[in-house]
C-alpha positions as CSV (number, residue, x, y, z in Angstrom):
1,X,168.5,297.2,208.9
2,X,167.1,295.3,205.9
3,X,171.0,294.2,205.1
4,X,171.8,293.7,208.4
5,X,174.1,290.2,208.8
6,X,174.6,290.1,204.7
7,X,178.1,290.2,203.3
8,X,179.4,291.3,200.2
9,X,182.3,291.0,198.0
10,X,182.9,294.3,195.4
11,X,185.0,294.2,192.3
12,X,186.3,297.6,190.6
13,X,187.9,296.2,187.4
14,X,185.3,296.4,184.7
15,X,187.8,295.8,181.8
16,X,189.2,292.3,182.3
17,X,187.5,288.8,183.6
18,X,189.2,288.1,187.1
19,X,188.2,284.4,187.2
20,X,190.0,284.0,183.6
21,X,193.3,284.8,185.0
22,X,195.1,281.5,186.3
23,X,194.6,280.6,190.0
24,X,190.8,282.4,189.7
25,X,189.1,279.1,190.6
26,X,191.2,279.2,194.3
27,X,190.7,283.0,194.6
28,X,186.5,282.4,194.4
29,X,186.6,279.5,196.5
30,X,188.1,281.6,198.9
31,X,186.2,284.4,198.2
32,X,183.1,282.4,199.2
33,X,184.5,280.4,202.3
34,X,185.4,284.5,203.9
35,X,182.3,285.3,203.2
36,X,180.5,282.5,204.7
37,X,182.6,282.8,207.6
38,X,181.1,286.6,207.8
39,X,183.5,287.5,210.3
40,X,185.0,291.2,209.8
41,X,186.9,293.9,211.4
42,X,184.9,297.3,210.9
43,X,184.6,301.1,212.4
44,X,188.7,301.2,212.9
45,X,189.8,304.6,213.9
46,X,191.5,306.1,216.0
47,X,189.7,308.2,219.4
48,X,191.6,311.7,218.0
49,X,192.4,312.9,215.1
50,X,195.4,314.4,216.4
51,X,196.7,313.4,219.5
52,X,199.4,316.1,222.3
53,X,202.3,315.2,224.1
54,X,201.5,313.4,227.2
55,X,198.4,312.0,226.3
56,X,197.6,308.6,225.2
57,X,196.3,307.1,221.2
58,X,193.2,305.0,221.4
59,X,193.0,302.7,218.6
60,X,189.1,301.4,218.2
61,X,187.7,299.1,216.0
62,X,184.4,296.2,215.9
63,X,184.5,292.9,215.2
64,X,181.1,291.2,213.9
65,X,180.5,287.4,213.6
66,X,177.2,287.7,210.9
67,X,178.1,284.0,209.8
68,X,176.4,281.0,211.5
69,X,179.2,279.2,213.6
70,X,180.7,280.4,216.8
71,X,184.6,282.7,216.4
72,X,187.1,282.9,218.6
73,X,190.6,284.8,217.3
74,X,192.7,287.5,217.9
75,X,193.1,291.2,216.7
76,X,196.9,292.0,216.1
77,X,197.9,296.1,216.7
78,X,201.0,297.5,215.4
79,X,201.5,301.2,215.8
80,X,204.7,302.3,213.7
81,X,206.1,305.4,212.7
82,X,204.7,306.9,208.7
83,X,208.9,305.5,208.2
84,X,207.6,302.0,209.2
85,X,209.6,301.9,212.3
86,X,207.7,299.3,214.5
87,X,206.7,301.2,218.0
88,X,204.6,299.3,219.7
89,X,202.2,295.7,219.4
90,X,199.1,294.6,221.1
91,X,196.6,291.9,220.9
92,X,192.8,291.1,221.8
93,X,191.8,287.9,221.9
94,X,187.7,287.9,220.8
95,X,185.0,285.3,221.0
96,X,181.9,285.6,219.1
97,X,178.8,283.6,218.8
98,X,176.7,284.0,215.6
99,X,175.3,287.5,215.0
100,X,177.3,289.3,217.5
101,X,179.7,292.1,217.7
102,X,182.5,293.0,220.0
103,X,183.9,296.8,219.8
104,X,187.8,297.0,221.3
105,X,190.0,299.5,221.7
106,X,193.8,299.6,222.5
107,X,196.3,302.4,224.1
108,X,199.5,303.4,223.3
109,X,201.7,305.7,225.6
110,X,204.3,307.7,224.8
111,X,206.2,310.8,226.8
112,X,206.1,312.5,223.6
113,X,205.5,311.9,220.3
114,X,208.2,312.1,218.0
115,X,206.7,311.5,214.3
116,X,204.3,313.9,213.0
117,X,201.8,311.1,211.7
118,X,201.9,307.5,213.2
119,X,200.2,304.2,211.1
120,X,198.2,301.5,212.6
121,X,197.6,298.1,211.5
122,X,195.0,295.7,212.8
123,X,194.7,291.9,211.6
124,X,192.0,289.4,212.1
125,X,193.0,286.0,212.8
126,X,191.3,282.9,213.8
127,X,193.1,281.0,216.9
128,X,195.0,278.3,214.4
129,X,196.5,281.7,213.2
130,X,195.2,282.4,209.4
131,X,194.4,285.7,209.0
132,X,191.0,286.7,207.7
133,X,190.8,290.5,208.0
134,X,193.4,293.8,208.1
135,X,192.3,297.2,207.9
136,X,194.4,300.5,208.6
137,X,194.1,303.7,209.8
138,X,196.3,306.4,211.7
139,X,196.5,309.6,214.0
140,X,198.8,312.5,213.5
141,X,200.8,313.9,216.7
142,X,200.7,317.9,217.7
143,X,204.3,319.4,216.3
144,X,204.2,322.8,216.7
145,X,207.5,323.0,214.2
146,X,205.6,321.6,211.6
147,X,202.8,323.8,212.2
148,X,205.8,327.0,212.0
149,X,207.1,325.7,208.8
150,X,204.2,325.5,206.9
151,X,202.8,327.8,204.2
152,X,203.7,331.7,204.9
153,X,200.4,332.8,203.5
154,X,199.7,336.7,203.5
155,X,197.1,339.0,201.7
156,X,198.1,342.7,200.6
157,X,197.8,344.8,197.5
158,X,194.8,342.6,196.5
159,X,196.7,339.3,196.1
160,X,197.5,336.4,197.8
161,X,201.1,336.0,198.4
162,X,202.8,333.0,199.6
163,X,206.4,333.8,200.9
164,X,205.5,336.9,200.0
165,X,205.4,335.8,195.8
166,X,202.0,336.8,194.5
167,X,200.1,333.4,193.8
168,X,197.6,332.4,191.8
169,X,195.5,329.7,194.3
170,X,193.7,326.8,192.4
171,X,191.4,325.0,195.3
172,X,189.7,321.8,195.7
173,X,186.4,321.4,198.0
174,X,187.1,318.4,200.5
175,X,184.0,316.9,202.5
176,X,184.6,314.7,205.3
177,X,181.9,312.8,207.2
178,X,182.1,314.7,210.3
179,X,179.2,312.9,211.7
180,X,181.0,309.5,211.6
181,X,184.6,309.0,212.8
182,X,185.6,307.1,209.8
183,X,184.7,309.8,207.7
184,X,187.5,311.9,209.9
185,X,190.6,309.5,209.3
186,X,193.9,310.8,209.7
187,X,195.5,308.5,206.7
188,X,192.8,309.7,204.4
189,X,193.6,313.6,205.0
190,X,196.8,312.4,204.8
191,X,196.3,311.4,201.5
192,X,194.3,314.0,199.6
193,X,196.7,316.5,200.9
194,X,199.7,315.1,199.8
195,X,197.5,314.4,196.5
196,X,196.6,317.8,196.3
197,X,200.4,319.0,196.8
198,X,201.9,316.7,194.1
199,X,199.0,318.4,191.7
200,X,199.4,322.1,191.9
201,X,196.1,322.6,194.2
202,X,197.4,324.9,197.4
203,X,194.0,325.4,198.7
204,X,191.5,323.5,200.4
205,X,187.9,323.8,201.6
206,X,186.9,321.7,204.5
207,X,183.1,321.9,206.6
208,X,184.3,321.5,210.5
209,X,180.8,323.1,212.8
210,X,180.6,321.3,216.0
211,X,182.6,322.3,219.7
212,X,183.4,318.8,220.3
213,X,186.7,317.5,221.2
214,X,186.2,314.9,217.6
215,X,185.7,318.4,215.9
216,X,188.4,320.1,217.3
217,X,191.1,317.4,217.1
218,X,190.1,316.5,213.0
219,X,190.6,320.7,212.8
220,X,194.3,319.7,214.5
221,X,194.7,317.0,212.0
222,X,194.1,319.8,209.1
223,X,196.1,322.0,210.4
224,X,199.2,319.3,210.4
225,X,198.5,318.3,207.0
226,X,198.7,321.9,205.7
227,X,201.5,322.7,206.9
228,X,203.1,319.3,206.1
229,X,202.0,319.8,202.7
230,X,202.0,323.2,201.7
231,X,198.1,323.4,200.9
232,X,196.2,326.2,202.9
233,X,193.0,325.5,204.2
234,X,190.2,326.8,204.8
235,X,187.6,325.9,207.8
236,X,184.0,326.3,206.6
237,X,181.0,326.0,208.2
238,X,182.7,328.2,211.0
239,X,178.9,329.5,211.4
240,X,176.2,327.4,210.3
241,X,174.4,327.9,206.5
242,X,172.4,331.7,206.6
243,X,173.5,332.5,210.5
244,X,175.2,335.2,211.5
245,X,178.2,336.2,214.0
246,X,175.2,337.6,216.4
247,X,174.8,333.9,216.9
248,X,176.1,332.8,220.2
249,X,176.9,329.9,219.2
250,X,178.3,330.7,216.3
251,X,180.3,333.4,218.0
252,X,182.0,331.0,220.3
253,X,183.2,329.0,217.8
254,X,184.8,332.0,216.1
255,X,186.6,333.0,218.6
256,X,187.9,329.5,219.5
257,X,189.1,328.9,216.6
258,X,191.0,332.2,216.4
259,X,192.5,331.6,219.6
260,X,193.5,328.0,219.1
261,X,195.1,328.4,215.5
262,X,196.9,331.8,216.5
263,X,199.6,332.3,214.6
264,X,199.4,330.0,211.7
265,X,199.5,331.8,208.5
266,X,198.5,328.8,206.0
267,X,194.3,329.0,206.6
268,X,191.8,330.5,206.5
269,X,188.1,331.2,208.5
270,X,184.4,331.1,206.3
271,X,182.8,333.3,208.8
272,X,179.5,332.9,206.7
273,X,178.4,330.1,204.5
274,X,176.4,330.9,202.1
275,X,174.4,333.6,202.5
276,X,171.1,334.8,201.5
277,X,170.8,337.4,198.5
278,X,168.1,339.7,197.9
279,X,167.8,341.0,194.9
280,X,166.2,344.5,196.1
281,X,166.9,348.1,194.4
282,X,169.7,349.8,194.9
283,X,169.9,353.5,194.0
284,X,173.3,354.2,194.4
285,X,174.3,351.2,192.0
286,X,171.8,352.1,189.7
287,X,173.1,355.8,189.6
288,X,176.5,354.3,189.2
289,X,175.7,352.7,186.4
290,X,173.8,355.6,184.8
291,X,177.1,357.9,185.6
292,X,178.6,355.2,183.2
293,X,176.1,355.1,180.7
294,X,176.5,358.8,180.3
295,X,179.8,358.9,180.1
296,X,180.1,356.1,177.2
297,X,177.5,357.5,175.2
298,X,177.0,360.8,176.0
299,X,173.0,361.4,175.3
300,X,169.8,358.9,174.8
301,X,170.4,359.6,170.6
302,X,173.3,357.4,171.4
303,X,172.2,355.1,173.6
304,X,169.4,354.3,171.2
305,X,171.3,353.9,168.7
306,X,173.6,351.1,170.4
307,X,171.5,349.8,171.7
308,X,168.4,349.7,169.4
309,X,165.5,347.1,169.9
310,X,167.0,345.7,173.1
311,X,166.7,349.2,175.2
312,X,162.8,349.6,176.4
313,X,160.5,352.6,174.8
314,X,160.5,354.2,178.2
315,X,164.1,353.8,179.3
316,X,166.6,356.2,179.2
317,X,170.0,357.1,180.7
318,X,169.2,357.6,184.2
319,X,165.7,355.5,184.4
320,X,167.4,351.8,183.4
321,X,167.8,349.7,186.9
322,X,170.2,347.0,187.2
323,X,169.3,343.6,188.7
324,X,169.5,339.8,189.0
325,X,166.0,339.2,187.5
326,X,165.6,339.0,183.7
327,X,167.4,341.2,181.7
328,X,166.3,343.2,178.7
329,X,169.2,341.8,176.8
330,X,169.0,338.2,177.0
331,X,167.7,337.9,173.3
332,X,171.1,339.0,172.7
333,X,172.9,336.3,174.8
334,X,169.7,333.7,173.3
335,X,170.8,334.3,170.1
336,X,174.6,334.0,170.6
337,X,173.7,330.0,171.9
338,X,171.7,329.7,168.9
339,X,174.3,330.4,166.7
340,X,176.9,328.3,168.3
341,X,174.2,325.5,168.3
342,X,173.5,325.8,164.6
343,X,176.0,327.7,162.6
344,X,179.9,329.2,163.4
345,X,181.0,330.9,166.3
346,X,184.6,332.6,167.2
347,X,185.6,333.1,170.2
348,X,188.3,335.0,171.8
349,X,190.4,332.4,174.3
350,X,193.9,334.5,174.3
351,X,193.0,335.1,178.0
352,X,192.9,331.2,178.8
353,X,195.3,329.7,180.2
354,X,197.5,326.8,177.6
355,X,199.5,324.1,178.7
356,X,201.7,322.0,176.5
357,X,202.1,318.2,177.5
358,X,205.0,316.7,175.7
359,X,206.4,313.0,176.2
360,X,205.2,309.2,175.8
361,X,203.0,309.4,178.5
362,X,200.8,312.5,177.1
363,X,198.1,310.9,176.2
364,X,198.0,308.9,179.3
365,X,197.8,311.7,181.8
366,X,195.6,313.8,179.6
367,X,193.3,311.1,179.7
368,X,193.3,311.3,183.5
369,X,193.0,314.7,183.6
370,X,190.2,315.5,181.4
371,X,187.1,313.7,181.9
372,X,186.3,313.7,178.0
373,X,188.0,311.4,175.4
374,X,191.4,313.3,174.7
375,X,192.7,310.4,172.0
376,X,191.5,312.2,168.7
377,X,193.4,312.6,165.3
378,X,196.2,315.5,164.9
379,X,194.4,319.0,164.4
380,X,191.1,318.1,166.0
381,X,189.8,319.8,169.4
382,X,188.1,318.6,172.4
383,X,185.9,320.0,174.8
C-alpha cells in the first residue's frame, strides 16, 4: 500500500530524447496535467474467458479518482467483431470524489455468438467530453467448428504426427496469472498464439490448476486459440507440483478435463508436474549396463585398458553402478572445459540444425532472433 494514490508515467524508448522531438513541450505539459488529474480506468476484463451461446459477456473494469479534485465522466463500451464490425455500445456515467474508486460492469446479449473472438473498447471521458483514458480487452465465443478444424494431432510409431506428417514440435512455455483475471485476457492469448503461429512454434505449455468456472473458461479460451492457430497445447499443472492421480482432487480434475475437451486432437494433459527423483540403486540397470560393458570390451584387460586411470582399483565389469551422483569420469569432461577455456577445441556440429537468412533485412531479423550481437565482419562466428 506504500504507493497507494501515486501515479506514474513509463517511457520504453531508451535510444532517442522524446522531449527533443517538436511538439515535446505540449506532450509533457499534458503528461503532467493527466497525471495530476489521477483519474484512470484499471482491472478491465471481461467475467469469462470464453463465453457459450445463450449466455451473456460481462465487461468489468475500475475507475479511481487518486487526484485531489472531485470527477464526474463517462465510460464509453463498444463491443465489435475481431473484423471491427460495431455490435453493440454502452455507457456509465461515474462520479468520484478524491481517493475513491468505482468498479462497473456492462452486458451484452446475443442469441448466439457469431465471431469466434469479439474486442472491447472502453474510454474515459470527463462530462465536457475529452477523453482521458481507453484500455482494451476481449472474450472469445464457444465454436465448436473451430474447435473441429484445428490441429489433427496424433502419436504413433514414436512420433508426433500432425495430419498424420511426422513433425518435429518446437514449444514455448506460456505463464498466465491465473490468480488475477487480467493475467487471463483473451486479447493477450490471442496474441501470443497467433505470435507463436507466424514463428514456427506449434506447441505450447500453459499452468491451468483450479475447478473454478475463471479456470475452466481461460482452459475454453486455449482451447479456441489452438485450434484457431494451429499451436497444440498443453494443460499443466493438471495435478499440483509432487501429487499424484491418488489425489482426489487431483483426480477430479483429470477426469473433467477429459470429459470436457473430448474429442479435440490439438492438446495435450501434464498428468504430473514435476516429479520427485530418487537417485536409489537399480540392479537391473546396473546389470544392463554391465551386459554392455561386456559386450564392447569383452574382459576387465580391456576395460582397463580404455579406460585407464578413470576406472576405480576395485571395479570391474559387473561391480561398476550407474548413478546421478558424481561420476568417476568427470576429470574427463573437467578437462574437456579446460581446454576449450584455454587452448583449441573441435567440435562435431553436422547434427545441428543450419539455417540460411538471405535478403536486406538479414541482419535485422537475426538481430531479433538471437539475443547476442549478430552484426560482425564476414567469416567470423557468434555464439
Amino acid at each position: 500500500d506504500q504507493y497507494k494514490g501515486s501515479n506514474w508515467a513509463y517511457f520504453g524508448i531508451e535510444n532517442r530524447d522524446l522531449f527533443s522531438e517538436p511538439g515535446a513541450k505540449r506532450m509533457l505539459a499534458e503528461l503532467v496535467r493527466w497525471m495530476k488529474r489521477g483519474v484512470f480506468l484499471h482491472d478491465v476484463h471481461p467475467g469469462y474467458a470464453c463465453y457459450r451461446d445463450g449466455e451473456a459477456a460481462v465487461i468489468r473494469a475500475s475507475v479511481s479518482n487518486s487526484g485531489e479534485e472531485p470527477f464526474a465522466g463517462v465510460v464509453q463500451v463498444s463491443i465489435s467483431d475481431e473484423d471491427g464490425a460495431a455490435l453493440h455500445t454502452d455507457a456509465v456515467r461515474v462520479e468520484l470524489q478524491p481517493n475513491e474508486t468505482r468498479e462497473i460492469s456492462v452486458s451484452w446479449s446475443t442469441p448466439d455468438f457469431a465471431s469466434d473472438l469479439y474486442k472491447v473498447k472502453l474510454d474515459l471521458a470527463t462530462s465536457h467530453g475529452e477523453l482521458i483514458d481507453t484500455s482494451i480487452t476481449g472474450f472469445y465465443a464457444w465454436n465448436e467448428q473451430t474447435v473441429k478444424n484445428g490441429m489433427r494431432l496424433s502419436y504413433s510409431n514414436n512420433y508426433l504426427r500432425v495430419n498424420g506428417v511426422p513433425r518435429y514440435m518446437l514449444g514455448a512455455e506460456a505463464f498466465y496469472d491465473r490468480y488475477c483475471p487480467l493475467g487471463m485476457d483473451p486479447l493477450d492469448i490471442e496474441r501470443d498464439f497467433r505470435d507463436m503461429s507466424d514463428m514456427g512454434i506449434r506447441l505450447s505449455r500453459v499452468f491451468t490448476y483450479s475447478e473454478s468456472e475463471e479456470d475452466w473458461r481461460f482452459r475454453d479460451a486455449l482451447a479456441m486459440a489452438s485450434a484457431r492457430h494451429g499451436v497444440a497445447f498443453w494443460l499443466s499443472g493438471t495435478v499440483f507440483m509432487r501429487q499424484y492421480l491418488d489425489d482426489p482432487q487431483s483426480l477430479s480434475i483429470a477426469k473433467k478435463i477429459a470429459q470436457r475437451y473430448e474429442g479435440i486432437d490439438g492438446m495435450f494433459i501434464d498428468l504430473f508436474n514435476e516429479p520427485n527423483w530418487h537417485n536409489r540403486e537399480d540392479a537391473a540397470r546396473d546389470a544392463r549396463f554391465s551386459e554392455w560393458l561386456k559386450a564392447k570390451y569383452g574382459s576387465d584387460e580391456a576395460l582397463k585398458a580404455a579406460w585407464g586411470d578413470e576406472l576405480g582399483p576395485d571395479e570391474k565389469i559387473g561391480s561398476i553402478k550407474m548413478g546421478w551422483g558424481k561420476q568417476n569420469w568427470l576429470p574427463w569432461s573437467a578437462a574437456e572445459q579446460q581446454a576449450c577455456r584455454t587452448g583449441v577445441a573441435v567440435f562435431d556440429q553436422t547434427s545441428f540444425s543450419k539455417y540460411a537468412v538471405h535478403g536486406v533485412d538479414a541482419e535485422a531479423a537475426l538481430q531479433w532472433v538471437c539475443s547476442n550481437d549478430v552484426d560482425v565482419a564476414p567469416d567470423e562466428t557468434v555464439y
